[in-house]
N, C-alpha and C positions, 0 to 999 in steps of 0.2 A: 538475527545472527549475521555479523556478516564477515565475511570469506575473506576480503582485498577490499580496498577503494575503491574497485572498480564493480562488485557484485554481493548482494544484499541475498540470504537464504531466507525465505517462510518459511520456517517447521513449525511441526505442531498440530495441537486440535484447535478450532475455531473457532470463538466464543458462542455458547448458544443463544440464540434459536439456527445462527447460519451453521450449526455445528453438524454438518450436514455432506457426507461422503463427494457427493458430485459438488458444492462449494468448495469443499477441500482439495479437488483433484483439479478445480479451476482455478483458485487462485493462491495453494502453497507451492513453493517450490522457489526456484532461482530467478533474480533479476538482476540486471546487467545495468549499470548505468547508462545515460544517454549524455550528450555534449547539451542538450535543450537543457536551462534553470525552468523551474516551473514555481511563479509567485517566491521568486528568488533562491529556491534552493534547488539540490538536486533532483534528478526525477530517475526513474527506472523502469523497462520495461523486460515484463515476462520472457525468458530463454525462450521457452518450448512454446509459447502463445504470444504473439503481437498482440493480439487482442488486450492484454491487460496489464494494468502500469499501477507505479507507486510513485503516488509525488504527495506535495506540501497543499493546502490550501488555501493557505495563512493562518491559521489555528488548530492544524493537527494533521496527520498524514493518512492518507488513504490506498486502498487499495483496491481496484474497479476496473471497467472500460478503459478503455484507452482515449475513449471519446468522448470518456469525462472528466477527461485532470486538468487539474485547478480549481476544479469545484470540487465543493465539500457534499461529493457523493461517490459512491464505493459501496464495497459491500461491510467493509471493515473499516474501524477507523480509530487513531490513537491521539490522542488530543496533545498537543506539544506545539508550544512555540519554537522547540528548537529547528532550526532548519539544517540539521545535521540529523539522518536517522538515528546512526549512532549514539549522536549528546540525546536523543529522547527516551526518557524513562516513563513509565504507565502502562497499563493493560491495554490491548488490543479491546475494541467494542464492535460490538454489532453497528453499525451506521442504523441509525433510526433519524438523523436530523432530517432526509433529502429524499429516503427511500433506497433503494436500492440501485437507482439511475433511469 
């Protein structure tokens, strides 16, 4: 969902197996763009947590660590070559390719 250009909302439930209260209270909520492109596109990092960012991989966008963007690892992940969150269409997934980071 997002708010402005400049700030991206996670609502929702999680898809399962992460569908799981303490995942959700880690990584839904509000993210804020940053001025860094990450593997070309924008990247975003959690309001209430630095801890955890949404950026691009090159084949799909993730949501995870902080200390793991750019890599296609996260806890979620929506597979899209758009590098616009917005132009991305598909379901959110569990990340299974990397693990969980």
């Amino acid at each position: 969902h997002r708010m402005s250009d400049e700030t991206i909302a996670l609502v929702g439930e999680l898809p399962r197996p992460a569908n799981q209260e303490a995942y959700e209270r880690l990584i839904l909520g509000v993210y804020n763009r940053r001025s860094e492109l990450v593997n070309g596109a924008p990247s975003y990092v959690k309001a209430s947590d630095g801890r955890f960012m949404l950026w691009h991989d090159g084949r799909g966008w993730c949501v995870g660590f902080a200390s793991d963007k750019g890599r296609p690892r996260g806890y979620i992940r929506l597979s899209s070559d758009k590098k616009r969150l917005e132009d991305a269409i598909g379901t959110w997934q569990v990340n299974t390719e990397k693990g969980l980071g």
